[in-house]
N, C-alpha and C positions, 0 to 999 in steps of 0.2 A: 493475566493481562486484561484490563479492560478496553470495553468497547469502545472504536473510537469512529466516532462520526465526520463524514470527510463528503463532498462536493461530490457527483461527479466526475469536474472538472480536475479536482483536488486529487482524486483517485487515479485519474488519468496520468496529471501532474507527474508522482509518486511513482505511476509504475513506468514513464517514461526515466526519471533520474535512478530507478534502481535497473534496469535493463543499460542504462550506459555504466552505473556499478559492476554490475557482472562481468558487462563486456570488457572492463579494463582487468578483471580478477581473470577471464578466461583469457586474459592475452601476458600475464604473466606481472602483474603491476600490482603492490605491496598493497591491501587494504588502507595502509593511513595517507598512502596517498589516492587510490584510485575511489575513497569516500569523498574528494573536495573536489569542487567544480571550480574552478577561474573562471573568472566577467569576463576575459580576452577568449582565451583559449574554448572554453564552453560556451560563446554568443549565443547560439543556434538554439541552445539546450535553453540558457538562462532566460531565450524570449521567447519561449515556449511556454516556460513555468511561470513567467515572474507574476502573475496577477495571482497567483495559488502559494507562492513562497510563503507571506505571512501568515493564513491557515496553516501548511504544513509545519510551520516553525510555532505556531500557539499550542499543536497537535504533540511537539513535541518530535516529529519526523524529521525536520534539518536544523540547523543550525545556518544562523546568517551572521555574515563579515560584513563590516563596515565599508569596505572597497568593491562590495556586489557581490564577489560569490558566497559560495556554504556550502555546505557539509552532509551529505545522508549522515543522521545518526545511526543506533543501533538500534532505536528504539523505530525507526526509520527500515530499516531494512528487514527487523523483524517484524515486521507491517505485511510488506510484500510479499515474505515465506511464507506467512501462516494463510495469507488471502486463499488459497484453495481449502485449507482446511475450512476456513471462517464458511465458506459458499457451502460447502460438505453438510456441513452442521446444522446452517440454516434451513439445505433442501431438507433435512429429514426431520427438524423440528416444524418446517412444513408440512410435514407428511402425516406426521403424528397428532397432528389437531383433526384431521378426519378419521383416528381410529376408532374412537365411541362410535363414530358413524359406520364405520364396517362390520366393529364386531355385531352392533344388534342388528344390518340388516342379515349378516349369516345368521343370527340366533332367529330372526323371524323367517329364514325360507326353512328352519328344521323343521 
C-alpha cells in the first residue's frame, strides 16, 4: 500500500466515518450496507465531513453519490486499520536516524 497523504482535518474526517463503520458492524449490520452513509439519515456525519469528502474521495477513501451521500471504501477502511501500524513504524524509523549517534558515543566512553 502506498503512502497516502491526508489533511489533518482529512484524517480526522476518515476516522470519524470509520468509527460510525465499526459502530454499525458492532451492532449487527451487513458491511454493504453499514459502508454507506445517507444525506438524510447521516446529516450530523455528512456535515462534519463534507468540506474533507472530495480529498478523501481523490485519496481514493470514499466513494461519493450524486444525491450527497458515499461510501467508506475498502481502500478506506484499510486506512484506518493499518493507522497504528503506519505511527508504529514511523516511531522507530524515528528512532533509528540517532543510532549512528548512540553507537559511537558508547564506542567513545570505552
Amino acid at each position: 500500500m502506498m503512502e497516502i497523504n491526508l489533511t489533518k482535518s482529512a484524517k480526522k474526517s476518515i476516522r470519524l466515518i470509520y468509527k460510525e463503520y465499526k459502530r454499525r458492524i458492532r451492532s449487527g449490520v451487513p458491511k454493504e450496507k453499514a459502508i454507506i452513509f445517507d444525506p438524510v439519515l447521516d446529516f450530523d456525519l455528512k456535515e462534519k465531513v463534507k468540506n474533507d469528502r472530495p480529498l478523501l474521495k481523490d485519496r481514493g477513501l470514499l466513494k461519493l453519490y450524486v444525491i450527497g451521500g458515499f461510501a467508506i471504501t475498502d481502500e478506506g477502511i484499510c486506512y484506518c486499520e493499518n493507522r497504528i501500524i503506519r505511527a508504529v513504524k514511523s516511531f522507530f524509523l524515528f528512532i533509528l536516524q540517532f543510532r549512528p549517534c548512540l553507537l559511537y558515543t558508547s564506542d567513545a566512553a570505552d
